[in-house]
N, C-alpha and C positions, 0 to 999 in steps of 0.2 A: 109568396112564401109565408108561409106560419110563423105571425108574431110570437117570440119566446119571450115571456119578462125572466125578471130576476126574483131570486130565493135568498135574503141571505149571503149577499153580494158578490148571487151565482146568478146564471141561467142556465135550464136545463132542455136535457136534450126532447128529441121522440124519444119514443117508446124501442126499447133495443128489439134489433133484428133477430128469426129465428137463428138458432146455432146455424153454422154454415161447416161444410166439410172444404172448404177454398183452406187457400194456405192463409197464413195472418196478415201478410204484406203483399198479396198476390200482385204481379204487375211492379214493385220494387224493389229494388236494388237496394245494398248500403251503401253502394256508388253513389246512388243517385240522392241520398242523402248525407255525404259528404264524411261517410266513417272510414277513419282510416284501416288499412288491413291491419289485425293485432290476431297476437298470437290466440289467443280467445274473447270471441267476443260476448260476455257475460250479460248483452244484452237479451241477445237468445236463448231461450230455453224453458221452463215449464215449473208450476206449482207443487210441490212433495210433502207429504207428511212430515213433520216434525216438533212435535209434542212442545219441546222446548224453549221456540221461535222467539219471545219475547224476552226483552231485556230489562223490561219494567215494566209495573201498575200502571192503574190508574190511580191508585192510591198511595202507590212511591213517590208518581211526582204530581207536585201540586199543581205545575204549571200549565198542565190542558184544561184549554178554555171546556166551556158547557158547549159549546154549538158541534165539538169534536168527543167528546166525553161520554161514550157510547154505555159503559158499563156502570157509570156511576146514574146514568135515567134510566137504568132497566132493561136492556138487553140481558135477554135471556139465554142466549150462548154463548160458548164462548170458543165455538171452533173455529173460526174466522184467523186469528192469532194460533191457531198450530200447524200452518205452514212454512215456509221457506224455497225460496229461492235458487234455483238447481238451474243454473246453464248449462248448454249443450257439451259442450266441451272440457270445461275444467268446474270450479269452483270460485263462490264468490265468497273471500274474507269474511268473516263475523265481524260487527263494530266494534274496533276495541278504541274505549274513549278515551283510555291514559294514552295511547298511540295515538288519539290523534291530538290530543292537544299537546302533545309535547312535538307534533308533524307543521301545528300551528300556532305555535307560542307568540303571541306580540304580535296578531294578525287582526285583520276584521273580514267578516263573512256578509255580505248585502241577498237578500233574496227582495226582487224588484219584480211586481204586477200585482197579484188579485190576491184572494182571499184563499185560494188554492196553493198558491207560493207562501202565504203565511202558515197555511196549515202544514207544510214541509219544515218552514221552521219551526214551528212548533215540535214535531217530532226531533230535531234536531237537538232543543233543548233537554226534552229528558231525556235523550240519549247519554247527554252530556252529565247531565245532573246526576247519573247513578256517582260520577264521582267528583263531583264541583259544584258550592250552590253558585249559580249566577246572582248578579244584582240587578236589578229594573232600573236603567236610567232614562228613561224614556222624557221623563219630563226636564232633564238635563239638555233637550233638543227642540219641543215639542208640546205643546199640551192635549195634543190630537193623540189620544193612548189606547183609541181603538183600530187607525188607519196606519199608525206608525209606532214601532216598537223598536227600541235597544237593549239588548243585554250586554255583561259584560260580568266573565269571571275573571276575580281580579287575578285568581292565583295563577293563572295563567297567561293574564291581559290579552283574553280572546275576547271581541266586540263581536257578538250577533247583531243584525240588522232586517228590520221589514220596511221594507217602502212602498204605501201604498200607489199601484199606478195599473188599473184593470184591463186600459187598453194602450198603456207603455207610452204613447202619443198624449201631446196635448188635447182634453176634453171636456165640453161643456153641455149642461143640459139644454135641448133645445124649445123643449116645452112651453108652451104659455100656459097650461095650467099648475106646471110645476112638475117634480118629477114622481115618477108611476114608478111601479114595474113594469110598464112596456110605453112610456116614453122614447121618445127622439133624443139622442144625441148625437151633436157635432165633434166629428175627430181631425183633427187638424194633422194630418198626416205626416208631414214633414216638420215638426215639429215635435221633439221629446217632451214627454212630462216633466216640469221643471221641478217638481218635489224630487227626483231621481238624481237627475242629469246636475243640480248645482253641486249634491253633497257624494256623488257617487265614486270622485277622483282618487278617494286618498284608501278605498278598499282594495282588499286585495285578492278577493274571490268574489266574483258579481255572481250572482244565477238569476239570469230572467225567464220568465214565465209567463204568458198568458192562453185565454182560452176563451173560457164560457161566456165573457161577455158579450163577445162579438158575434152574436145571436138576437144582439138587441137593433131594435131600427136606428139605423143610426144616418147622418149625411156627413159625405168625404169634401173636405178643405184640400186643397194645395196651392203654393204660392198665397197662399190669402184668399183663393178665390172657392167658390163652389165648382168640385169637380162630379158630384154627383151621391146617389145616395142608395143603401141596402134596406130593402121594404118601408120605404117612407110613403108609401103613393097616399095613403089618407091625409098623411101633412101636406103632401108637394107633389100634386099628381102630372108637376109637369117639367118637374124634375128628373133627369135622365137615370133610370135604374141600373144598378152597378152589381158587382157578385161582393156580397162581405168578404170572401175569402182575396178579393182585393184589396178591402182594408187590412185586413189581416197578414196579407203578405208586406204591405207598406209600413206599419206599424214594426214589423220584426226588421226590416230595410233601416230604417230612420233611426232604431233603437241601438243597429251596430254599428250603423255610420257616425252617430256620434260618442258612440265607445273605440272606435277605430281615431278618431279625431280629437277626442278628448285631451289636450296637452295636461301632462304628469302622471294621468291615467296609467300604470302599468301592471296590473291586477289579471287576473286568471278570469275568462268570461263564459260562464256553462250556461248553454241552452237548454234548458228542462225543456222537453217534448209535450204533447199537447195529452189531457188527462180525460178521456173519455169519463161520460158519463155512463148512467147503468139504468135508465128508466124503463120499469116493464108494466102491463097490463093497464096503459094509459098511458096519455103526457101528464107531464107535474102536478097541472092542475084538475084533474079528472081519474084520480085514481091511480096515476103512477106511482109505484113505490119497488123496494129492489129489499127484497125479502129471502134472497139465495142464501145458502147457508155454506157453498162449497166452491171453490173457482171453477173455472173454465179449464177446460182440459186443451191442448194444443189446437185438436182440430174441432173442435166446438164454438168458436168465433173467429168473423174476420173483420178485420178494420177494413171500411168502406163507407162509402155516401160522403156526409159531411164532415164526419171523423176524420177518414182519409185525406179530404181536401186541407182541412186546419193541419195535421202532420204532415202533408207536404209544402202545404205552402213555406210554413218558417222553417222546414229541413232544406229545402232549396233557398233561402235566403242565408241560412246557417254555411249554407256549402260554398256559395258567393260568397260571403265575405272571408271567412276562411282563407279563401283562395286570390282573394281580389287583387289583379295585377294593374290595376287601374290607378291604386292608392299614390299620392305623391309621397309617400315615404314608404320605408321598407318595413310595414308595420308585423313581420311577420316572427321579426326580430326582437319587438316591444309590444307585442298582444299575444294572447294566447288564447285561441276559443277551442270548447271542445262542448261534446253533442254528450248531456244527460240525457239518455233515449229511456223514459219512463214507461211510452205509450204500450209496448208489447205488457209487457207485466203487469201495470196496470188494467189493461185491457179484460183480461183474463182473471180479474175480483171485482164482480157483481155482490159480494158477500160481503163487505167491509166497509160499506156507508154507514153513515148514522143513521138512514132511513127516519124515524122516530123517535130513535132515542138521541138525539141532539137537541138541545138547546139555545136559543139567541135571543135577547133583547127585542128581537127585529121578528121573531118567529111570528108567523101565524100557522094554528095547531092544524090546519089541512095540509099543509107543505110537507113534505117527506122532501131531506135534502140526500140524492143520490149523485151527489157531485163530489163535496165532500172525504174526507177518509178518516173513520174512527182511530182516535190513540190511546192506547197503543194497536199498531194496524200495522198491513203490508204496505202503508209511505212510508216506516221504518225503512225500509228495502231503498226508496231512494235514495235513502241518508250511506244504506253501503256503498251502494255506485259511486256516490261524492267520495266518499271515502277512497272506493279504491281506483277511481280517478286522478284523486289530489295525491294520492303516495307519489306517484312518480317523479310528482312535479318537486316533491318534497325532500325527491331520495336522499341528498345527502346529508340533512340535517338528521334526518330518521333515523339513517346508517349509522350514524354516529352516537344517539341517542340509545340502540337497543344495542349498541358494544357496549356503553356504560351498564343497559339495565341486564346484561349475561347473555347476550342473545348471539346467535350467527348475525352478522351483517348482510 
């Protein structure tokens, strides 16, 4: 298998496949990835013109980094941001920030894995910020102010959270030359990342996420031992070759089991789905870049090959634990997980990378990062689904809250 390095504390895909007229999920079920029936499910449905889609600049909020910051290095259009989000059946909410922080008053928010879960809280914040500044406390935790980030508005003692952790699992590099972009690393599979898993108790909305890494060579630990490894054969050609998408499914295993096990843990736990990448007319390093200016229409791609695998695998460990009758307590009562299904929507904007116009410290000027998503962008759109996910869980403080502000209940 084709070594993939890292971009930017990505790795990216091949080169995306021609449109396909197949259906997006061909072959799956929401059964099979563990979505309960609901009366609409707003994870389905399609791209629409709407002029108005944005909620803020780049120049409203100060808080998007450069490496996301698509408009402020020169992108020259700006149609990308005049869509919106139209499920099949009903409608999905517009963000409203006074709604939600008074839905989360005296809460804290964790987004736990990669560089991609940071870029979602990123969008989160100037969502927020059209009506609160936050404060940076990070160095209140931490001196690590690029791998680990806290905010917190006071006016409303909401704690945002990033915690660095790419492959969720304990991991190290396994390099003797040190580390590359296409370095070896060791994932110690049963085993959580202990930057997450010491501080992660006392929140009360987790969202994990991972993806792109695990593209990289890596070799599988369990028990402490070598269980084996995905395209290492040049380090370890006599080491038993394994599918990543077996680390991949372990690492999502490991991550719930010890958020199921967690004592005092009793926080709301969202699986953000797996964030395809958009690389056309080459891989990463030879030309690839994602230059689209419009989304994908329904039947104009399908999720499949490797895509496919990485959203199955952690939608099937999502749906196990969920359901796990196995647990020695009745954790069904004191957890709560529920499935951020990003992947279709995402799926469907090849047009909303930084491509070039992003910036990083770490950049080198040949990389085009189409992993990525420009802010202000359609990851906005994730920030609704959390939104109108977390209402329900919220209702009656909400209820109460929009009788005060003149509202029906």
């Amino acid at each position: 298998m084709l070594v993939i390095p890292l971009y930017l504390f990505i790795d990216s895909l091949v080169p995306l496949r021609p449109p396909s007229k197949l259906g997006l999920y061909s072959g799956l079920t929401r059964r099979d990835v563990g979505v309960e029936k609901q009366h609409c499910d707003v994870f389905r449905g399609m791209w629409v013109p709407y002029p108005n889609a944005t909620y803020y600049t780049n120049e409203s909020c100060p808080l998007i980094i450069d490496q996301q910051n698509c408009l402020k290095f020169g992108r020259p259009d700006t149609d990308f941001l005049k869509w919106r989000w139209k499920p099949d059946k009903c409608e999905l909410p517009r963000f409203d920030a006074i709604e939600f922080f008074e839905m989360v008053k005296g809460k804290s928010i964790a987004f736990v894995g990669d560089s991609v879960g940071r870029n979602q809280m990123q969008s989160l914040l100037c969502l927020l910020a059209t009506v609160s500044d936050p404060v940076d406390i990070t160095l209140n935790y931490t001196s690590d102010i690029t791998n680990f980030r806290r905010w917190l508005f006071p006016e409303y003692n909401l704690t945002l959270a990033s915690f660095w952790a790419p492959f969720l699992v304990k991991a190290a590099d396994s390099d003797s030359k040190g580390h590359t972009y296409t370095s070896i690393m060791s994932l110690y599979l049963d085993e959580p990342e202990e930057t997450w898993a010491r501080d992660i108790v006392d929140f009360d909305y987790v969202i994990v996420s991972a993806g792109q890494w695990f593209y990289r060579p890596m070799m599988f630990y369990e028990k402490g031992r070598l269980a084996g490894c995905a395209s290492c054969g040049q380090w370890h050609p006599n080491v038993m070759e394994m599918s990543r998408f077996y680390g991949y499914r372990m690492a999502f295993r490991t991550t719930f089991r010890t958020l199921v096990d967690l004592k005092g843990y009793k926080g709301v736990t969202f699986l953000r789905t797996f964030s395809p990448a958009h690389y056309e007319n080459g891989p990463w390093n030879d030309g690839g870049n994602c230059i689209r200016t419009r989304p994908f229409g329904k039947e104009e791609v399908n999720l499949e090959g490797y895509d496919m695998e990485f959203y199955k695998a952690q939608a099937e460990e999502f749906r196990a634990a969920s359901s796990d009758i196995n647990s020695k307590i009745s954790w069904r009562r004191q957890n709560k997980f529920k499935l951020l299904d990003t992947t279709r929507a995402s799926l469907m904007r090849p047009d909303a990378h930084p491509n070039i116009y992003g910036h990083s410290p770490h950049r080198n000027a040949t990389f085009n990062d189409c992993v990525h998503w420009c802010i202000p962008g359609p990851i906005d759109t994730w920030n609704e689904f959390l939104f109108h996910l977390m209402k329900p869980l919220e209702n009656r403080k909400l209820s109460f809250w929009k009788q005060l502000r003149g509202w029906s209940p």
